[in-house]
N, C-alpha and C positions, 0 to 999 in steps of 0.2 A: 694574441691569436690572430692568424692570418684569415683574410674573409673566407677564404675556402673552410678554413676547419670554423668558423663561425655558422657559415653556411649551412655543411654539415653536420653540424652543433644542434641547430634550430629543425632540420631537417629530421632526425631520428623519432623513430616512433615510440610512442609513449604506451606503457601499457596497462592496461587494466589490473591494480593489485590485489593481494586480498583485503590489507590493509584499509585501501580504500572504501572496494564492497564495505568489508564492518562498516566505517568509518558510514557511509552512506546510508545501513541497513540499518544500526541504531538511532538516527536522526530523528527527531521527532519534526522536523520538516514536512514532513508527508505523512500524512493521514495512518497508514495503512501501518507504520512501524508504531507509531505511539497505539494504536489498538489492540496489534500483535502481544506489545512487549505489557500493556497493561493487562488484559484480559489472563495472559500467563501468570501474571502475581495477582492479581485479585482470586484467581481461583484457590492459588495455592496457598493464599493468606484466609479464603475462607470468606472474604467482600465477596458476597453474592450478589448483592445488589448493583454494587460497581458490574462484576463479572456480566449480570444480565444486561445492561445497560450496554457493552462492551462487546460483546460477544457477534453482533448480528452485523456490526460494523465490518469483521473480520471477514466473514462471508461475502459481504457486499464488494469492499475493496478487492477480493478476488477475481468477480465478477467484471469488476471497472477495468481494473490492470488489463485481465485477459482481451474485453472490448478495445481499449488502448491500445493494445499491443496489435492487435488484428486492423483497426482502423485509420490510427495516427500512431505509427509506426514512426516515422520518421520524428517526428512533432517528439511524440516521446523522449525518445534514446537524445533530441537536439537539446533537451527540456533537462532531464539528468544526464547525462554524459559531456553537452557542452560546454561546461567551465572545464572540464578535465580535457575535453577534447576537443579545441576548438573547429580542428581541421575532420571536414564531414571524411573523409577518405579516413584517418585514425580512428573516427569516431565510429565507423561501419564495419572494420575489422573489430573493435571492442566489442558492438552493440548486442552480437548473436549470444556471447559467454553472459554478458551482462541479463540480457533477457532470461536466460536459462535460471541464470541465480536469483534472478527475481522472483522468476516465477515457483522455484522451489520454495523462498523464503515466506510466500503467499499459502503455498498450497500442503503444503506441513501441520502451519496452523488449523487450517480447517479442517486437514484430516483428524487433528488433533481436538477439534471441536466433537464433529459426527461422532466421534469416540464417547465425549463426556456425553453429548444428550439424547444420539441414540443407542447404545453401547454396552452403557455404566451399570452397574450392576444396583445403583439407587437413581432413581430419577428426582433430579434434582427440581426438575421442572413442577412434578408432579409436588413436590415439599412444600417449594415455595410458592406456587400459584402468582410467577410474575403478568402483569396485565398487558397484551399486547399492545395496545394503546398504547398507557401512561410509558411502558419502553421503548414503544417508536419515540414518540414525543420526547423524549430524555435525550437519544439516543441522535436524537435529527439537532441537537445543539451542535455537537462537537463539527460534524462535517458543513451545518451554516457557518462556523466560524473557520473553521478551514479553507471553506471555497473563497471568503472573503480574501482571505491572504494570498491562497495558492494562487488565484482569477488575478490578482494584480500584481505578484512577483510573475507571475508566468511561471510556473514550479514544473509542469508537464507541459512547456514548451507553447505551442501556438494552437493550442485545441479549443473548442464548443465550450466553455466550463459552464454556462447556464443549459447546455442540452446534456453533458453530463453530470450536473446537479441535479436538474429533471429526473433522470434517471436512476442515479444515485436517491434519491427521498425513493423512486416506485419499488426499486426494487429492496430498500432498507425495510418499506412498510409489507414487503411480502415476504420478506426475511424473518421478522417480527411476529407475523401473523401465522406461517410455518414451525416458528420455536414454539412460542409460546399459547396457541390458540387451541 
């Protein structure tokens, strides 16, 4: 190859697949899929307990993304998007489609939640008398172990992770106290 066609080799823009997306959406990398994707089979295997433990995470993560997304916007999409996109110019035509399917893949689920606990035609809640407490306190392991990782790969880019861990515990334990109180 002659540098020109090299040139415009390295030059062509890369584009966001769906392949990818999956590929990104199933990861258990990030918080928010491994909740998704467990809270869905625990229910449907009938793990209530998992499920309750599981559940308020889902909500939470919604909350975080959507904050994310409105405040470290950039920080974000540099944070996922940038191994795929190094170049911030690629990376900012991807970031709007990418957001949009994020925020679908967030917000499904919870509609999907509202459905089982306020919805259902049996209250589940009501059965098992989960304790909001003991399922805050359950339920604040997985994301102390998460922030631990996420805070030093940089997983969401250049952000606050101790003011939104802060935040993340207030609003888990008002999530908690909302389901289950």
């Amino acid at each position: 190859m002659s540098s020109i066609q090299i040139s415009n080799h390295q030059h062509q823009s890369k584009h966001l697949t769906l392949g990818l997306y999956i590929k990104g959406a199933f990861s258990f990398k990030y918080i928010s899929n491994l909740s998704i994707i467990v809270s869905i089979i625990s229910y449907y295997l009938n793990a209530y307990d998992v499920f309750f433990i599981i559940a308020p995470l889902v909500f939470v993560n919604l909350i975080i993304i959507l904050i994310l997304q409105i405040f470290e916007y950039d920080n974000l999409m540099l944070g996922l998007l940038g191994n795929e996109f190094p170049d911030k110019t690629n990376r900012d035509k991807q970031a709007p489609l990418f957001a949009f399917a994020m925020n679908i893949w967030h917000i499904v689920p919870v509609l999907w939640l509202f459905y089982i606990f306020k919805s259902h035609d049996v209250n589940i809640v009501k059965i098992f008398h989960p304790n909001f407490m003991g399922t805050f306190l359950k339920s604040s392991i997985l994301p102390l172990i998460y922030y631990y990782f996420e805070s030093n790969l940089r997983v969401y880019g250049d952000v606050n992770y101790l003011a939104y861990l802060i935040l993340y515990m207030g609003l888990l334990l008002a999530t908690c106290i909302y389901l289950y109180y």
